[in-house]
C-alpha positions as CSV (number, residue, x, y, z in Angstrom):
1,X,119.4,101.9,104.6
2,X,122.6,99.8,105.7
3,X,121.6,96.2,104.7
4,X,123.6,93.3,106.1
5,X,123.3,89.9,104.6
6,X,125.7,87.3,106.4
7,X,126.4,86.6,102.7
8,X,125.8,87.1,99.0
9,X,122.0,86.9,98.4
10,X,120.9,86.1,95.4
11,X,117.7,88.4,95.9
12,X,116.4,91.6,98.0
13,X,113.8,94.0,97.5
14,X,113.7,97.5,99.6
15,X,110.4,99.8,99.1
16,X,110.6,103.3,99.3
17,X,108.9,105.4,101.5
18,X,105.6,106.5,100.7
19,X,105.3,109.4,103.2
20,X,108.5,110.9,101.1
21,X,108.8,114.5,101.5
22,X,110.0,116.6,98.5
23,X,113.9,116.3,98.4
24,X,114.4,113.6,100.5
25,X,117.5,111.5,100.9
26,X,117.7,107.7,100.7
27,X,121.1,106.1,100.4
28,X,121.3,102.6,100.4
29,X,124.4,100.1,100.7
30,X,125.0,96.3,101.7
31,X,127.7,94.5,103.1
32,X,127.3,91.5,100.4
33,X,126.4,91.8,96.9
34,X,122.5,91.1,95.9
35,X,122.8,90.0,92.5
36,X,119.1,90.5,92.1
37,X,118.1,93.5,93.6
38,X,114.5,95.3,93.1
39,X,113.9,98.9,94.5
40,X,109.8,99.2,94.9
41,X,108.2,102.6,94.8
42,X,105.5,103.5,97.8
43,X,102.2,104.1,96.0
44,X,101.7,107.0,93.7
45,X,105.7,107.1,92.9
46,X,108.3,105.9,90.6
47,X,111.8,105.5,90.1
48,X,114.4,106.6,87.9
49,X,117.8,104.3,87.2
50,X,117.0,102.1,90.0
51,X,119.7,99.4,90.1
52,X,118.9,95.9,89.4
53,X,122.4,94.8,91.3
54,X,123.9,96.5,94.6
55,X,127.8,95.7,94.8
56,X,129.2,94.8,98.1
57,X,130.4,98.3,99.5
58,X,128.8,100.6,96.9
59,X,126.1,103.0,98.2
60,X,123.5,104.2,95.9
61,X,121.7,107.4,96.6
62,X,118.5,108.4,95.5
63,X,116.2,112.2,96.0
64,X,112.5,112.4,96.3
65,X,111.2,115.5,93.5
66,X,107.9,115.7,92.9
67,X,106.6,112.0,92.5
68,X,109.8,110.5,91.1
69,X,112.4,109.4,93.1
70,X,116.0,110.1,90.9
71,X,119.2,108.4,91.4
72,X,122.1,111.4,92.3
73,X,125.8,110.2,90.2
């Protein structure tokens, strides 16, 4: 997901797929920081080291394994 605010936003919430397929890709970035940022599991999932802030210009990339989605470093 490319997400493009015409500015810093002070909040954003994405939701994950919940028709994930095992070792899928999501990468996420925005053009603007969102300071308070909440990454949603789809039903029957959870996340590992989702980030509560995306930086302007910094993707973050999660994989799909089993039932948890992990953030890749």
């Amino acid at each position: 997901y490319i997400l493009t605010p015409s500015g810093t936003l002070a909040t954003g919430t994405v939701i994950m797929p919940v028709s994930a397929f095992p070792n899928q890709v999501i990468t996420i970035m925005t053009n603007h920081t969102i300071t308070g940022f909440t990454l949603s599991p789809g039903s029957g999932q959870t996340i590992s080291g989702a980030p509560t802030t995306l930086v302007i210009n910094t993707a973050v990339k999660f994989v799909y394994v089993g039932t948890v989605w992990y953030r890749e470093i």
